[in-house]
C-alpha positions in Angstrom: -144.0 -130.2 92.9 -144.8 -127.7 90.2 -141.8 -125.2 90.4 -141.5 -121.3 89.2 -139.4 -122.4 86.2 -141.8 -125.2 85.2 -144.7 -122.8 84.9 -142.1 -120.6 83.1 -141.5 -122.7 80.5 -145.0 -124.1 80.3 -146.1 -120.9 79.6 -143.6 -119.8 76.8 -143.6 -123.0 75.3 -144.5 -123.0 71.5 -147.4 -125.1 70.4 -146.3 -127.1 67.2 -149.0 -127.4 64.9 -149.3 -128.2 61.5 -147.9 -124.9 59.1 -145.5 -124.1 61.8 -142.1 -124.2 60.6 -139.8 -127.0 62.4 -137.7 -125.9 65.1 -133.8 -126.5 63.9 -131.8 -128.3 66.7 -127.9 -130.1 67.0 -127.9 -133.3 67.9 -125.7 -136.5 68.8 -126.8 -139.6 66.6 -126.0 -142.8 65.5 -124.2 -141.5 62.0 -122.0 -138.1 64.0 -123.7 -134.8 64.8 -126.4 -133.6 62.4 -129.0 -130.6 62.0 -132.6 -130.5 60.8 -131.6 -127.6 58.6 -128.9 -129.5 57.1 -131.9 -131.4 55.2 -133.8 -128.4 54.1 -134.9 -129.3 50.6 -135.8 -133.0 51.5 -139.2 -134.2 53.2 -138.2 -135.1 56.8 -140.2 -138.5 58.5 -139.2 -137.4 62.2 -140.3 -139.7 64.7 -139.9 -140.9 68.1 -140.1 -144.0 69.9 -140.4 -144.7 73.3 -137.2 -146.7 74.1 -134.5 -149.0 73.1 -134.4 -153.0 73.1 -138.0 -153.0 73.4 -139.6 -155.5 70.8 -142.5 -152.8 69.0 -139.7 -150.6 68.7 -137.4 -153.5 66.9 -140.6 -154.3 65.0 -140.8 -150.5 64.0 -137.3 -150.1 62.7 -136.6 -153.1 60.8 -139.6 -152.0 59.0 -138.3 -148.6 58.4 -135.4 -150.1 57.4 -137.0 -152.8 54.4 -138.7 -149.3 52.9 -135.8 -147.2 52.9 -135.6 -147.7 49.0 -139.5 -146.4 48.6 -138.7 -143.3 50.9 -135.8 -142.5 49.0 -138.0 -142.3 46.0 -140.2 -139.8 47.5 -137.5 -137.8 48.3 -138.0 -138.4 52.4 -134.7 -138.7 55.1 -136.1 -140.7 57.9 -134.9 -139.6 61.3 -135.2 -141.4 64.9 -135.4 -140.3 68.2 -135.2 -141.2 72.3 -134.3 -140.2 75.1 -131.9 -143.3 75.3 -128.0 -142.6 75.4 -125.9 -142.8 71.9 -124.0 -146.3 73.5 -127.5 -147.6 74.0 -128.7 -146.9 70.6 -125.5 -148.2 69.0 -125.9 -151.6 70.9 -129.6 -152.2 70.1 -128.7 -151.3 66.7 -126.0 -153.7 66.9 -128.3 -156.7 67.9 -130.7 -155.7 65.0 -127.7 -156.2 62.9 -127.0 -159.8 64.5 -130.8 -160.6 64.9 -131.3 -159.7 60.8 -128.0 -158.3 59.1 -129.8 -155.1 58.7 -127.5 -151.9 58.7 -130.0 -149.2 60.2 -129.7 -146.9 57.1 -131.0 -143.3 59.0 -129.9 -141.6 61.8 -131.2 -142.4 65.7 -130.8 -139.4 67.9 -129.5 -139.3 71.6 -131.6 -136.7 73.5 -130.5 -137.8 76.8 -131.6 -134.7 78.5 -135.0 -134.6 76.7 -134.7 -131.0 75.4 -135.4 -132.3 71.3 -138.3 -134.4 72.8 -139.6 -131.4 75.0 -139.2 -129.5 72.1 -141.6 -131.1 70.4 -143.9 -132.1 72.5 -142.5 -135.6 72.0 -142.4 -136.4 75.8 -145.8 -137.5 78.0 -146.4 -134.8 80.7 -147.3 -137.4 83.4 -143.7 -139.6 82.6 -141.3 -137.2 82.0 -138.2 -137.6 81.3 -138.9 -141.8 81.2 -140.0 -142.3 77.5 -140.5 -140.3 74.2 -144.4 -141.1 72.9 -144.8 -142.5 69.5 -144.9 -139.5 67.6 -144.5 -138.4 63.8 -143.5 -134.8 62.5 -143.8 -135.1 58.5 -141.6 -132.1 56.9 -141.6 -130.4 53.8 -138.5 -129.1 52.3 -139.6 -125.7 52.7 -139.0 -127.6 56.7 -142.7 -126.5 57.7 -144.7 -129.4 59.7 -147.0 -130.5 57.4 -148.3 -133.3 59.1 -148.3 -134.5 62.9 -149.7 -138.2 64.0 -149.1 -139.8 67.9 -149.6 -143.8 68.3 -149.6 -145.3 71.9 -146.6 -146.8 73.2 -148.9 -150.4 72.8 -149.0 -149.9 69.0 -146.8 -150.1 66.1 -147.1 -147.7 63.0 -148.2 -148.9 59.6 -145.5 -148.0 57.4 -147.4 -148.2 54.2 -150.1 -145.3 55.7 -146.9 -143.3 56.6 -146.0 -143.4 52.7 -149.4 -143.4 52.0 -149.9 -140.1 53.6 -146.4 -139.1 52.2 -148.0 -139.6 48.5 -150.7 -137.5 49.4 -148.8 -134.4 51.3 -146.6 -134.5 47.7 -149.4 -134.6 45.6 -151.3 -131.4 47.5 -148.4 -129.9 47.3 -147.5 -130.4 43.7 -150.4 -129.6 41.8 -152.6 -127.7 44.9 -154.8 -130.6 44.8 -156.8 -132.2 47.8 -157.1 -136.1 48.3 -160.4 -137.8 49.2 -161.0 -140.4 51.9 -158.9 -143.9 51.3 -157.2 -141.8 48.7 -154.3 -144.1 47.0 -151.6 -142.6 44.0 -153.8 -143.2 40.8 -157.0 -142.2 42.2 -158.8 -139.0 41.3 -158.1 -136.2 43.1 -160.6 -133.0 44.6 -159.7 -130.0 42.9 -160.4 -126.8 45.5 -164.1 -125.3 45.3 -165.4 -123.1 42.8 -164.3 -119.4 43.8 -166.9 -117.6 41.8 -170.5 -117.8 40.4 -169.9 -118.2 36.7 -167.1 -120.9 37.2 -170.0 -122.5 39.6 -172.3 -122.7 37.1 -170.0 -123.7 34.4 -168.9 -126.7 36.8 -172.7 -127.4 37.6 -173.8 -127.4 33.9 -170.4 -128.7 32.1 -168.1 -130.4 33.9 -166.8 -132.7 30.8 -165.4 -129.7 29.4 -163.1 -128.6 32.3 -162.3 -132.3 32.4 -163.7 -132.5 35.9 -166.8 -135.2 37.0 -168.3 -133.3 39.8 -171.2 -134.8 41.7 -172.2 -130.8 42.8 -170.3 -128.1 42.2 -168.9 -127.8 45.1 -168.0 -131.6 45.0 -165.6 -132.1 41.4 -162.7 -135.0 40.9 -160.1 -134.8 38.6 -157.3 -137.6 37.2 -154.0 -136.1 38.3 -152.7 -136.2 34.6 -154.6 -134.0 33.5 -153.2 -131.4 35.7 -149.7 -129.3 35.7 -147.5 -128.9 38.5 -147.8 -125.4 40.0 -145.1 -123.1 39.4 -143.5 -122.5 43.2 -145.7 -125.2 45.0 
């Protein structure tokens, strides 16, 4: 039954989206208490699972775990979630450890109650309180959401996409760029759409000599070293 208080909190619920800025919380996890703010100035990979000793799960963070090293480069703390207990986290992480000698190098939050989860939206509405969804909240260091992706319970993620995507969000940012479909680093980049007539026409008739190969004016690449970083991206 659908109480008072439920509606309540339905109703004042933020919506995350992506540009919202990252609700801070406290929690319990696997390496002592922590913050999301204390990792303003880093990219955060936040993400949920739905439960531990369950084999996608184990598939998941072992994964995580062999790229550690190529989200260091990128500047990116990786940080777990569920609704499992802290002893139940450090035994499944245990068994990892006996199953492959990896030492989980990130933190795995305990949200026993749920309240992170519900927080963001990490919990399904028709199970709650039984499983965190797969979910993924990529942060900037400026801790604004930048990017938001949900897999089913059935499905594990592609860690290479994750960076992939990573790559991208840091490029944009960087140099105010765009990246085109199947985009990987190397590739041309879209530079953003002419903003008046003459540059229009200047893109239309002589793209060589802004460096740019435009298929319409509206519709111009670029190679990413011939561009500068912007000065606060």
């Amino acid at each position: 039954m659908i109480n008072n208080e439920t509606i309540e909190a339905e109703r004042t619920r933020v919506c995350l989206t992506i540009g919202r800025i990252a609700p801070d919380f406290t929690a319990v996890t696997t390496e002592g208490p922590i913050t999301l703010s204390q990792y303003r100035g880093k990219w955060v990979l936040f993400f949920s699972h739905p439960g531990d000793f369950t084999p996608v799960c184990t598939s998941e963070f072992i994964a995580f775990a062999q790229l550690q090293p190529e989200f260091e480069k990128r500047n990116v703390q990786l940080l777990g979630i569920s609704i499992d207990s802290n002893p139940a986290h450090l035994g499944w992480l245990y068994d990892i450890f006996q199953m492959t000698g990896i030492v989980m190098p990130f933190p795995l939050i305990a949200d026993r109650d749920a309240s992170i989860a519900a927080l963001y939206g990490m919990v399904s509405p028709d199970r709650i309180y039984e499983q965190s969804v797969r979910d993924v909240f990529i942060i900037d260091p400026n801790q604004r959401i930048r990017s938001i992706l949900i897999y089913p319970a059935t499905n594990g993620r592609n860690m290479y996409e994750l960076l992939r995507l990573i790559d991208a969000l840091q490029v944009s940012t960087t140099y105010g760029v765009s990246t085109p479909a199947n985009w990987m680093p190397g590739d041309p980049v879209i530079v953003p759409v002419a903003s008046t007539l003459d540059e229009a026409i200047e893109r239309g008739m002589d793209p060589e000599s802004l460096e740019l190969n435009c298929l319409a004016w509206w519709y111009c690449f670029t190679d990413l070293s011939e561009l500068t970083p912007l000065p606060n991206p």
